[in-house]
MDAnalysis code that builds the backbone (N, CA, C; Angstrom):
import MDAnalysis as mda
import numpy as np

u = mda.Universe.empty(507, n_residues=169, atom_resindex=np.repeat(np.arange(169), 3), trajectory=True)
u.add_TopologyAttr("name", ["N", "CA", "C"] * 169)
u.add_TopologyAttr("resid", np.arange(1, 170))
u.add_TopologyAttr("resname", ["UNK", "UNK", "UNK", "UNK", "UNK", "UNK", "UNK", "UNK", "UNK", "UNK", "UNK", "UNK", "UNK", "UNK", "UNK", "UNK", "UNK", "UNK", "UNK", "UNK", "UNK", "UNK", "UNK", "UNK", "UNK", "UNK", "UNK", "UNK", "UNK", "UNK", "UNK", "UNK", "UNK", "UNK", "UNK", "UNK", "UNK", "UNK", "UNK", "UNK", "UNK", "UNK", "UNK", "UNK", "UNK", "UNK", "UNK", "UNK", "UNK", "UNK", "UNK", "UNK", "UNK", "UNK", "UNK", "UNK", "UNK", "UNK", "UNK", "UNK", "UNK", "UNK", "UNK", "UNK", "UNK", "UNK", "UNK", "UNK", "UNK", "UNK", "UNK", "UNK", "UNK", "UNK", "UNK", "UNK", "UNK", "UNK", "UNK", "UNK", "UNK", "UNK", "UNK", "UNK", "UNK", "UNK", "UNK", "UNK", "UNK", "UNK", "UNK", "UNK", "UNK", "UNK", "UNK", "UNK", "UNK", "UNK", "UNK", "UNK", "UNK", "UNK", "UNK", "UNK", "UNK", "UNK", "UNK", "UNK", "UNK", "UNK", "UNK", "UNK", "UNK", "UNK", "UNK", "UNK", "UNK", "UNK", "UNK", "UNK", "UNK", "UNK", "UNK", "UNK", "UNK", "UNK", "UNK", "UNK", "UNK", "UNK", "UNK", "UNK", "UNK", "UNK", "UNK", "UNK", "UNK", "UNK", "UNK", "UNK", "UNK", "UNK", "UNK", "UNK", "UNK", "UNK", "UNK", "UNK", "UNK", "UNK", "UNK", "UNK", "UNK", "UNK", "UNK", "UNK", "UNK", "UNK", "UNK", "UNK", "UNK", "UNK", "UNK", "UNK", "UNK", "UNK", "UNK", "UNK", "UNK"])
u.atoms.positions = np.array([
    [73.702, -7.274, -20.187],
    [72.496, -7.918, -19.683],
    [72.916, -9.221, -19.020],
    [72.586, -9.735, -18.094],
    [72.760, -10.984, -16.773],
    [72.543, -11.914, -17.815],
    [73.084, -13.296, -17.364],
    [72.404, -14.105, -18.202],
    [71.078, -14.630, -17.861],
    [70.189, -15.869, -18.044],
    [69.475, -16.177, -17.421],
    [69.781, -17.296, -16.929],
    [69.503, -18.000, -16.111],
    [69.344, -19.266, -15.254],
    [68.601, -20.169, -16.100],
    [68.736, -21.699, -15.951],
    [67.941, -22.331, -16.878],
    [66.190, -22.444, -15.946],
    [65.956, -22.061, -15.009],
    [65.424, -21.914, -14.083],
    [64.415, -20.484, -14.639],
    [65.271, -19.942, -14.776],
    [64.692, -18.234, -15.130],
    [64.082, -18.299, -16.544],
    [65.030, -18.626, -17.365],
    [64.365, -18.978, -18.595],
    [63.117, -20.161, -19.129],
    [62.775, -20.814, -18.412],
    [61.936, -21.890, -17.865],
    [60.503, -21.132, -17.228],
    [60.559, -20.325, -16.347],
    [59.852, -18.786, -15.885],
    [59.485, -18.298, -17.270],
    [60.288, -17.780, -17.918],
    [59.584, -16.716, -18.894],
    [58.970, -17.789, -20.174],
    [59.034, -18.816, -20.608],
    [58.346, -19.536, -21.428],
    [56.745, -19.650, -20.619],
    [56.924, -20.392, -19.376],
    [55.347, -20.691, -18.645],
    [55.015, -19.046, -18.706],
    [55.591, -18.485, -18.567],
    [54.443, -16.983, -18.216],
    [53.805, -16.603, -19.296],
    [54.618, -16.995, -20.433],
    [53.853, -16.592, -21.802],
    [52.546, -17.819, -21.696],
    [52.343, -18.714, -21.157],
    [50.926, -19.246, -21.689],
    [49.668, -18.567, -21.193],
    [49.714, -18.139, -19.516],
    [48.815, -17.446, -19.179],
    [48.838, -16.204, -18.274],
    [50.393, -15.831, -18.756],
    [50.551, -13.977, -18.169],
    [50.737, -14.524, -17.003],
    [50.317, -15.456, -16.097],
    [50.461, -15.414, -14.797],
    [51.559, -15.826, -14.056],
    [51.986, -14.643, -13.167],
    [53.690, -14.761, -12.627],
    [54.025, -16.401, -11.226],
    [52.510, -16.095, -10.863],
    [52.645, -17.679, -9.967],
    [52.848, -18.668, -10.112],
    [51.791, -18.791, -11.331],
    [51.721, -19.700, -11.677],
    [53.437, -20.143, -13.012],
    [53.481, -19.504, -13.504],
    [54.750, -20.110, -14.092],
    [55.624, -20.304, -13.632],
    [55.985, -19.140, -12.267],
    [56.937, -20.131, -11.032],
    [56.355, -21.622, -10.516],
    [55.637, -22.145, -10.258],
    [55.402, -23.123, -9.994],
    [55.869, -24.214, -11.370],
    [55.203, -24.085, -12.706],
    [55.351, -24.771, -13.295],
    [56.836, -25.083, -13.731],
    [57.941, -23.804, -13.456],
    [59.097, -23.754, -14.153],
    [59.820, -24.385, -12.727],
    [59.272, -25.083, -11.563],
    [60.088, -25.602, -10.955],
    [60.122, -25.073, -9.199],
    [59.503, -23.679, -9.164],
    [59.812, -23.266, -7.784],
    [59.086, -23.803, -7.025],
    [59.092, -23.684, -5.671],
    [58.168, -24.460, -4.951],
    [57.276, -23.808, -4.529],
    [55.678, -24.837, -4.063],
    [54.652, -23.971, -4.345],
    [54.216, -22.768, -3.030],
    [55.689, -23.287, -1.918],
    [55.215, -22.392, -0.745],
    [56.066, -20.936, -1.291],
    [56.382, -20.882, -2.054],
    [57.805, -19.720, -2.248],
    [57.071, -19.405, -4.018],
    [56.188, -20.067, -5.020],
    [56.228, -19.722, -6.270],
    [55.854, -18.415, -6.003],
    [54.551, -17.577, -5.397],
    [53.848, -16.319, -5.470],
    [55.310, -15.547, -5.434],
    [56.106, -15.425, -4.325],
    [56.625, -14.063, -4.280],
    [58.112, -14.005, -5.426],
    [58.630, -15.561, -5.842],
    [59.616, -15.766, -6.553],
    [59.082, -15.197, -8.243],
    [58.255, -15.282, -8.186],
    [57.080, -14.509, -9.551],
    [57.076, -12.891, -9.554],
    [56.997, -12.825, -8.673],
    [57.018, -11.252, -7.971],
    [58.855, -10.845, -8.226],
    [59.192, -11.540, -7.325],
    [60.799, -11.292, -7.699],
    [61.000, -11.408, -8.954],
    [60.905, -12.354, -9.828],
    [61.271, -12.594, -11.414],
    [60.590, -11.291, -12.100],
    [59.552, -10.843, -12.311],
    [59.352, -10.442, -13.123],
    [59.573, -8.808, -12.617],
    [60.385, -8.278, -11.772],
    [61.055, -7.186, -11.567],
    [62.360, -6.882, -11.823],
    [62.755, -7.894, -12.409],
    [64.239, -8.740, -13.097],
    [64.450, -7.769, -14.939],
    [65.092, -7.108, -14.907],
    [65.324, -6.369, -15.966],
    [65.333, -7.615, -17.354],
    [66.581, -8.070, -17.068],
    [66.716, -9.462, -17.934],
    [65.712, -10.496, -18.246],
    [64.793, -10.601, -17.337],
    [63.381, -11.382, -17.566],
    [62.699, -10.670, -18.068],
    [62.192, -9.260, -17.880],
    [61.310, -8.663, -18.732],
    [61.460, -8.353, -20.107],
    [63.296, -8.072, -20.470],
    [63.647, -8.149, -21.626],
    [62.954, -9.727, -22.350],
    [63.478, -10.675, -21.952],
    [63.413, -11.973, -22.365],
    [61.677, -12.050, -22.606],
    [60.990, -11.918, -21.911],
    [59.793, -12.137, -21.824],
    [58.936, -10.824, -22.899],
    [59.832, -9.841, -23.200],
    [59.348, -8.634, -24.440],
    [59.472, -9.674, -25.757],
    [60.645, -10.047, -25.637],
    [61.169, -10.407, -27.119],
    [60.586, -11.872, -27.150],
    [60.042, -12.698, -26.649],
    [59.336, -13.668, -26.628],
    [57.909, -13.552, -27.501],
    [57.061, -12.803, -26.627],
    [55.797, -12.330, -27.353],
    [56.066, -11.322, -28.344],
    [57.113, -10.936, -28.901],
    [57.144, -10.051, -30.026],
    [57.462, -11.113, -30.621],
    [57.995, -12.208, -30.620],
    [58.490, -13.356, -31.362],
    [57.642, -14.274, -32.129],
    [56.532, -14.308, -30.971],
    [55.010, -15.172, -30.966],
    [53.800, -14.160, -32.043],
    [53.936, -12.633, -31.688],
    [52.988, -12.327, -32.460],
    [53.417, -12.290, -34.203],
    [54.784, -11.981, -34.154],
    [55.273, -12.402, -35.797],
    [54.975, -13.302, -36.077],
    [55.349, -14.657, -35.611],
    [55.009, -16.016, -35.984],
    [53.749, -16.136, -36.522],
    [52.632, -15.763, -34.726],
    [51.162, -15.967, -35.133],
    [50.152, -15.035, -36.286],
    [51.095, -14.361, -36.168],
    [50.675, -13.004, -37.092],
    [49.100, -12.468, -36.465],
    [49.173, -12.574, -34.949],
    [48.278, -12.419, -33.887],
    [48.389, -11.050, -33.473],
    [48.350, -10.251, -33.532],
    [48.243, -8.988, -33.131],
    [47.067, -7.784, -31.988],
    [47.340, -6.678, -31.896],
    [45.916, -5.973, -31.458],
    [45.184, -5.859, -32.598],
    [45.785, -5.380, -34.253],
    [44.637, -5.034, -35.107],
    [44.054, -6.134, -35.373],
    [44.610, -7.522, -35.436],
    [43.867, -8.940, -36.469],
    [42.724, -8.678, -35.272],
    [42.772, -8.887, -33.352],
    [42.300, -8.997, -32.544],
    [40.943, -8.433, -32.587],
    [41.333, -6.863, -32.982],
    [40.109, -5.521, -33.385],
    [39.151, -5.824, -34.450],
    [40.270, -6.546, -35.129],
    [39.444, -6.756, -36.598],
    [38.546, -7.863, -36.629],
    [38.655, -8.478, -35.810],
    [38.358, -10.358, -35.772],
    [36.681, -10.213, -35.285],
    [36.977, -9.255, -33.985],
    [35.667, -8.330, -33.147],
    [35.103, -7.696, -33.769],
    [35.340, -7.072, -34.659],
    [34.231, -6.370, -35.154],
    [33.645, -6.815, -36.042],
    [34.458, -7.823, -36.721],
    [33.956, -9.114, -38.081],
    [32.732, -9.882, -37.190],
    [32.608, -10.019, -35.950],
    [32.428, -11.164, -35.370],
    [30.801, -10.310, -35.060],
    [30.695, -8.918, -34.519],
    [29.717, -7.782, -34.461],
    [28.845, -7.826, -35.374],
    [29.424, -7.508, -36.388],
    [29.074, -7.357, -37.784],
    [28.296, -8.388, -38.154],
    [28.510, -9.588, -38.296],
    [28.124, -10.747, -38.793],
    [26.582, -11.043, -37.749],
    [27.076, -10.725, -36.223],
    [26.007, -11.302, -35.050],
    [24.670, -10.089, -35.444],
    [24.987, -9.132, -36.246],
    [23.818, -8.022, -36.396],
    [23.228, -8.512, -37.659],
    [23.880, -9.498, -38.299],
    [22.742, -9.406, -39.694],
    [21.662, -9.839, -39.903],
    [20.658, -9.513, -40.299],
    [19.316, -9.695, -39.592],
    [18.529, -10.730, -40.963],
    [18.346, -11.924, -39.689],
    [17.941, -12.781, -40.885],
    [16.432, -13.021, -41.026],
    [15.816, -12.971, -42.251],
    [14.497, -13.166, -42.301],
    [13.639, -14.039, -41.331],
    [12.844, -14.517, -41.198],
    [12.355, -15.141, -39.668],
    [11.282, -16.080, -40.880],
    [11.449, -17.464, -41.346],
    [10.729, -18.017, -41.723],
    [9.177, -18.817, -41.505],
    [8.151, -18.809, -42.217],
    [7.047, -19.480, -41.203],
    [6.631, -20.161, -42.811],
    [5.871, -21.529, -42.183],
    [5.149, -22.000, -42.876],
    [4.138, -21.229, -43.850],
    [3.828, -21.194, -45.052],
    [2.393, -20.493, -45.258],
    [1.553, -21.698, -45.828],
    [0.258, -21.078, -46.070],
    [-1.100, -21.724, -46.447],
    [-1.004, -22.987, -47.299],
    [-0.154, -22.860, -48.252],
    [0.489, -23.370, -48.912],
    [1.620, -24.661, -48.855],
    [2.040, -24.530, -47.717],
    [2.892, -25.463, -47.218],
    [4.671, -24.773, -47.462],
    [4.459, -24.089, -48.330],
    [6.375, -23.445, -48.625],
    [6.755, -22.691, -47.468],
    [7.942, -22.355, -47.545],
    [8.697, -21.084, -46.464],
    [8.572, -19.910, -47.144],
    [7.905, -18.906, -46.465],
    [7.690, -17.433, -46.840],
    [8.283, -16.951, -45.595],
    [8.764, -15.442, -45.864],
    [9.021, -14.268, -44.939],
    [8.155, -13.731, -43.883],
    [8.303, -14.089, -42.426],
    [6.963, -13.607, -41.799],
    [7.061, -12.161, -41.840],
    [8.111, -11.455, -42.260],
    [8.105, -9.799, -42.100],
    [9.129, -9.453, -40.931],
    [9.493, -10.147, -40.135],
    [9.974, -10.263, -38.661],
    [11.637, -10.468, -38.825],
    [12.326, -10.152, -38.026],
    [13.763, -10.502, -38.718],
    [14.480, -10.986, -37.365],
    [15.393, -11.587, -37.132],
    [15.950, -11.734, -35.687],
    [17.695, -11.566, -36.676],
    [18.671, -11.651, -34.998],
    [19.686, -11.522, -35.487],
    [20.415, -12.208, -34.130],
    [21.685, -12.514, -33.390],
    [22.669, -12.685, -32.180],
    [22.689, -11.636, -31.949],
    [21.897, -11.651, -31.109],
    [21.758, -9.985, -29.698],
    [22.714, -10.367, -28.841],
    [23.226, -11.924, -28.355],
    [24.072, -11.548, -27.235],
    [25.569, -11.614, -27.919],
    [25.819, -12.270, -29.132],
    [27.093, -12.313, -29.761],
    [27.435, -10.832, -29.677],
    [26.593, -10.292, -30.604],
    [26.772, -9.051, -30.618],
    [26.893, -8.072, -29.854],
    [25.947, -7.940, -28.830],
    [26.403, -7.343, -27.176],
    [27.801, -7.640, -26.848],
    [28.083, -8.951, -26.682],
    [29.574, -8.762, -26.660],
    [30.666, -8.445, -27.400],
    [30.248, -8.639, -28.424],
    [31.609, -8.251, -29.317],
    [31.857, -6.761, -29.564],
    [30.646, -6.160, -29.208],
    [30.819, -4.259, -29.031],
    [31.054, -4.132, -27.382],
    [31.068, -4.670, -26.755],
    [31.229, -4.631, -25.202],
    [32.807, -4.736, -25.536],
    [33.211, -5.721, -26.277],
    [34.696, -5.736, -26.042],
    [35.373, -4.857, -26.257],
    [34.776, -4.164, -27.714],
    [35.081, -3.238, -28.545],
    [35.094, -1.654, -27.677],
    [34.020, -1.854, -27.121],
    [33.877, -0.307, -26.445],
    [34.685, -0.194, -24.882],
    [35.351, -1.497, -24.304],
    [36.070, -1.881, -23.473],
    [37.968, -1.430, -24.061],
    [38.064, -1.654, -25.200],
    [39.310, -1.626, -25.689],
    [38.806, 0.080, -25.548],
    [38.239, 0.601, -26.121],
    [38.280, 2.308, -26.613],
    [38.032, 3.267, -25.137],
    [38.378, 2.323, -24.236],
    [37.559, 2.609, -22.674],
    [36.443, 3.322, -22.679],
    [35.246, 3.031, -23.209],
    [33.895, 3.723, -23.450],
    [33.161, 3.447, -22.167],
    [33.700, 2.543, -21.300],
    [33.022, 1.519, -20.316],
    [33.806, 2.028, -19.031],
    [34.475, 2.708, -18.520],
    [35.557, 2.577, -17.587],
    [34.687, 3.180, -16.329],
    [34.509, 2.280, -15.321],
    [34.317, 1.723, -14.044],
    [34.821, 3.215, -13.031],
    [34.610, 4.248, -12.627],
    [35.039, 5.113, -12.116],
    [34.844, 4.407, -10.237],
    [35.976, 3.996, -9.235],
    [35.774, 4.015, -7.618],
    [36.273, 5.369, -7.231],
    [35.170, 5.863, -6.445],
    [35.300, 7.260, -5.148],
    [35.780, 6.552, -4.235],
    [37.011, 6.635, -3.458],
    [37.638, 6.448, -2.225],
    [37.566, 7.358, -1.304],
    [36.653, 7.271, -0.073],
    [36.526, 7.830, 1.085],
    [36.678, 7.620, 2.157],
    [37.304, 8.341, 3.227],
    [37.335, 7.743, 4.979],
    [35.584, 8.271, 5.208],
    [35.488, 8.068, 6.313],
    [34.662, 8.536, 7.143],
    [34.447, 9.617, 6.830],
    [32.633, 10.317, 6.765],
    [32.176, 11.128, 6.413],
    [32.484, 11.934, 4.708],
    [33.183, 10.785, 4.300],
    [33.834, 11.530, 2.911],
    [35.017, 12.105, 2.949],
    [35.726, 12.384, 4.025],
    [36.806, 12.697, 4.271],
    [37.761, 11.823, 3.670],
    [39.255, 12.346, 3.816],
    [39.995, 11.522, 3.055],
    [40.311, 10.636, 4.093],
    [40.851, 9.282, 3.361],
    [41.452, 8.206, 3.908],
    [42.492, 8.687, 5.003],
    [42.667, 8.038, 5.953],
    [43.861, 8.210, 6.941],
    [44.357, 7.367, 7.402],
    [45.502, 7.222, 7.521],
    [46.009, 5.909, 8.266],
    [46.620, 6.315, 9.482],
    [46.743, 5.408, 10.860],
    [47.261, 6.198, 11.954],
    [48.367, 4.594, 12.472],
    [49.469, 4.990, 12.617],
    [50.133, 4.155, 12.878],
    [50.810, 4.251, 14.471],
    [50.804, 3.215, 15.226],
    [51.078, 2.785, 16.517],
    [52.785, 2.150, 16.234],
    [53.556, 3.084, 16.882],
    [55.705, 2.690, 16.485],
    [55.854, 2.623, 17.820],
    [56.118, 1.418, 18.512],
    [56.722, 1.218, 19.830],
    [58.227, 0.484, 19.990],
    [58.948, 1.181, 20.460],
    [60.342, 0.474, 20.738],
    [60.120, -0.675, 21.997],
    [60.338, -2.017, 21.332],
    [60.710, -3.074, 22.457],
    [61.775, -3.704, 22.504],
    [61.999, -3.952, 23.319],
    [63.286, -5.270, 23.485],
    [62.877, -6.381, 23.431],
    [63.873, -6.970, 22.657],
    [63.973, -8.341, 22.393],
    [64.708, -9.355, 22.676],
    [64.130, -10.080, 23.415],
    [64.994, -11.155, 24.442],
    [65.904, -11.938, 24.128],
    [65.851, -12.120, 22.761],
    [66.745, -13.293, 22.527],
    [67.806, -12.778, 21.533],
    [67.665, -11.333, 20.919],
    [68.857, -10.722, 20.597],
    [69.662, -9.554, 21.746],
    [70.813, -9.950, 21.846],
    [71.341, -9.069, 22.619],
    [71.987, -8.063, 21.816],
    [71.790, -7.044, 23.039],
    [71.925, -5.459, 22.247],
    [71.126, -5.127, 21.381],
    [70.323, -5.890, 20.919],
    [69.394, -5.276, 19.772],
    [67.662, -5.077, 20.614],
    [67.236, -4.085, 19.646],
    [65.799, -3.551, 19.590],
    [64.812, -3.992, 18.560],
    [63.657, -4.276, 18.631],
    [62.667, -4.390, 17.440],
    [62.280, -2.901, 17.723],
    [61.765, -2.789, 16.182],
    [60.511, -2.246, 16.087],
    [59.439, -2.394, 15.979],
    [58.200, -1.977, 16.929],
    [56.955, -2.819, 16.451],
    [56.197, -2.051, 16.006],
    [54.831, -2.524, 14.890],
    [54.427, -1.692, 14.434],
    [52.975, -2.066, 14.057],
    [51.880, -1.860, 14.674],
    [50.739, -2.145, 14.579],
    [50.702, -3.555, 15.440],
    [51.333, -3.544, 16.227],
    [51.474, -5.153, 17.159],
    [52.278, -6.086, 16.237],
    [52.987, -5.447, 15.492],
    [54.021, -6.894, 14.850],
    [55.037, -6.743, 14.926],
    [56.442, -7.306, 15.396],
    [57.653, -6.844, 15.246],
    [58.089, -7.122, 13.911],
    [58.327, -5.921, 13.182],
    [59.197, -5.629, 11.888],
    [60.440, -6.027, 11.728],
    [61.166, -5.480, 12.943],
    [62.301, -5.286, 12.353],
    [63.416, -5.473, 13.612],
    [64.806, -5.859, 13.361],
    [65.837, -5.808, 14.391],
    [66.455, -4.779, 14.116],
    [67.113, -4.072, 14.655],
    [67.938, -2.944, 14.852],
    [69.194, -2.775, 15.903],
    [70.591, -2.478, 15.480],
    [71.397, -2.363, 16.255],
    [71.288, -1.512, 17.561],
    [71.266, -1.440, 18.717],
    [70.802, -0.158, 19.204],
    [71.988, 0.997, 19.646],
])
C-alpha cells in the first residue's frame, strides 16, 4: 500500500467531519480553484479509501455510534413522540381533570418513521427517463477533424464545437 502524503492524510481526517470530498480538499490545504477535482482525484486513491475505511471503523468503536444504536435511537425517539398524553382542562371545581382528548408529537413522530421507512426504502422516489415522445434518450454527436495553427503537424479533434484533443497526425 503507497504511503500517504502529509497532505493526503490531512484529506482523509477533514472528510470524516462532513463526507464531503471538496470540501476537505480545501480545508486540508488544496487550493480552492483545484479543491473540487483534487477530491475527486483523492478519493479514487486506493490508499485513501483504505485510510478513510479504517478511520470511521475507528470512530464508530470509539463512539460506539453505529447503524443499530442509529435504528434504535429512531425508533426510541417514534415511540416516545406517539405517547398519547391526557389533554388537561380546568374543571368546575378549579383542579386538573382529563378532558377525554389525548394529543401526542405528530410531527416528531412523522419523522422519525419517515426516517425509519427511508432506511427500509419503503419511500424510494422511482424517475422515468424519456427522449421525445417517450422514446429512448439519444445522443447525436458532431466529430470534425481541424487543424490547428499553432501546433505543427498536429490535428484537434472537435467535438460538439470544442476542441478536445491534440493528436499526432
Amino acid at each position: 500500500m503507497s504511503k500517504l502524503s502529509a497532505k493526503m492524510k490531512r484529506f482523509c481526517e477533514e472528510y470524516l467531519i462532513d463526507l464531503n470530498a471538496s470540501a476537505a480538499a480545501r480545508r486540508a490545504g488544496y487550493s480552492e480553484k483545484t479543491a473540487f477535482r483534487a477530491g475527486q482525484v483523492n478519493m479514487q486513491k486506493y490508499a485513501i479509501q483504505a485510510e478513510i475505511q479504517k478511520a470511521i471503523k475507528e470512530r464508530t468503536r470509539r463512539t460506539r455510534i453505529d447503524a443499530d444504536y442509529v435504528l434504535t435511537s429512531i425508533k426510541t425517539v417514534a415511540e416516545r413522540c406517539m405517547q398519547a398524553e391526557p389533554v388537561m382542562i380546568k374543571g368546575e371545581d378549579g383542579k386538573m381533570i382529563e378532558s377525554g382528548e389525548f394529543k401526542f408529537d405528530s410531527s416528531g413522530a412523522n419523522r422519525a418513521l419517515e426516517l425509519l421507512g427511508k432506511h427500509l426504502r419503503l419511500f424510494t422516489d422511482k424517475m422515468e427517463l424519456a427522449g421525445k415522445d417517450g422514446e429512448p434518450i439519444s445522443h447525436e454527436w458532431t466529430v470534425n477533424i481541424v487543424g490547428v495553427e499553432d501546433a505543427k503537424d498536429k490535428t484537434a479533434l472537435e467535438i460538439n464545437g470544442g476542441v478536445s484533443t491534440c493528436v499526432d497526425e
